[in-house]
N, C-alpha and C positions, 0 to 999 in steps of 0.2 A: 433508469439508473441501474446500474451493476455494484451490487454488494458482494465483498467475497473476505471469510474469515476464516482465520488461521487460530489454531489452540496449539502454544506453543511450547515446548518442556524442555525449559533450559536447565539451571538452578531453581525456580521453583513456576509453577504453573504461567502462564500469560495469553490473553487472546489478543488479537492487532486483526483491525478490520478497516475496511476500504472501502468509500463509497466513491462512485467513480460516474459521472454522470456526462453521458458520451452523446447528449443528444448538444442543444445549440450555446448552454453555458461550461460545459466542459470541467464542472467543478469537480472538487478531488477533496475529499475530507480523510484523514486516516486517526485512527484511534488504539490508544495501548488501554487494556484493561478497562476501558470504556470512557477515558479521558484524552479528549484532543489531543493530539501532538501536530500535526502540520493540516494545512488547509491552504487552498489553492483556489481563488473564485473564477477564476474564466482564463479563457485562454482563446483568442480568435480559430488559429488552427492548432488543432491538441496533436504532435507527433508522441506522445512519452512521457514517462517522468522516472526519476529516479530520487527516491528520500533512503538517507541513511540513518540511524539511531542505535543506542545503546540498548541491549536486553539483559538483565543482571550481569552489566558490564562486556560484553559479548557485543560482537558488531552487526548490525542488521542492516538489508536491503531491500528496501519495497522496489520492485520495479509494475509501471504499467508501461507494456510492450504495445506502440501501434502496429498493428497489421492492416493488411488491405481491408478497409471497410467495419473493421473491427478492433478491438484489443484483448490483450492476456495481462495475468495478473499474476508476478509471483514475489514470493519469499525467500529470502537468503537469512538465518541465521545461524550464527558459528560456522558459517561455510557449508552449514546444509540448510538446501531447498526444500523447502517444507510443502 
């Protein structure tokens, strides 16, 4: 499983973290401040995903990137990449 976390300072503090598990159930858990927001249980073939959400009203972008044999993992908030 791939854990990767963001601390993020928008209007006032926030962490957004992502568990991404790339081995045969392809789960996806993301969490704001240490509370669920989207979850994703399996996926046959995982190319991707894209969740977008609010950060003290601010537009956020989790992307998980597939690459050949692997993935990236990034953040879009306020139009910057974190």
């Amino acid at each position: 499983m791939t854990v990767r976390e963001w601390n993020v300072k928008l209007d006032t503090p926030h962490t957004v973290r992502v568990e991404h598990s790339s081995a045969i159930s392809e789960k996806v858990v993301v969490t704001l401040d240490g509370k669920e927001i989207y979850r994703r249980n399996g996926k046959f073939w995982d190319t991707g995903m894209e969740h977008r959400f609010l950060l003290d009203g601010k537009p956020c972008i989790l992307r998980i990137l597939y690459r050949t044999l692997s993935y990236d993992c990034e953040l879009w908030a306020d139009a910057r990449l974190e």
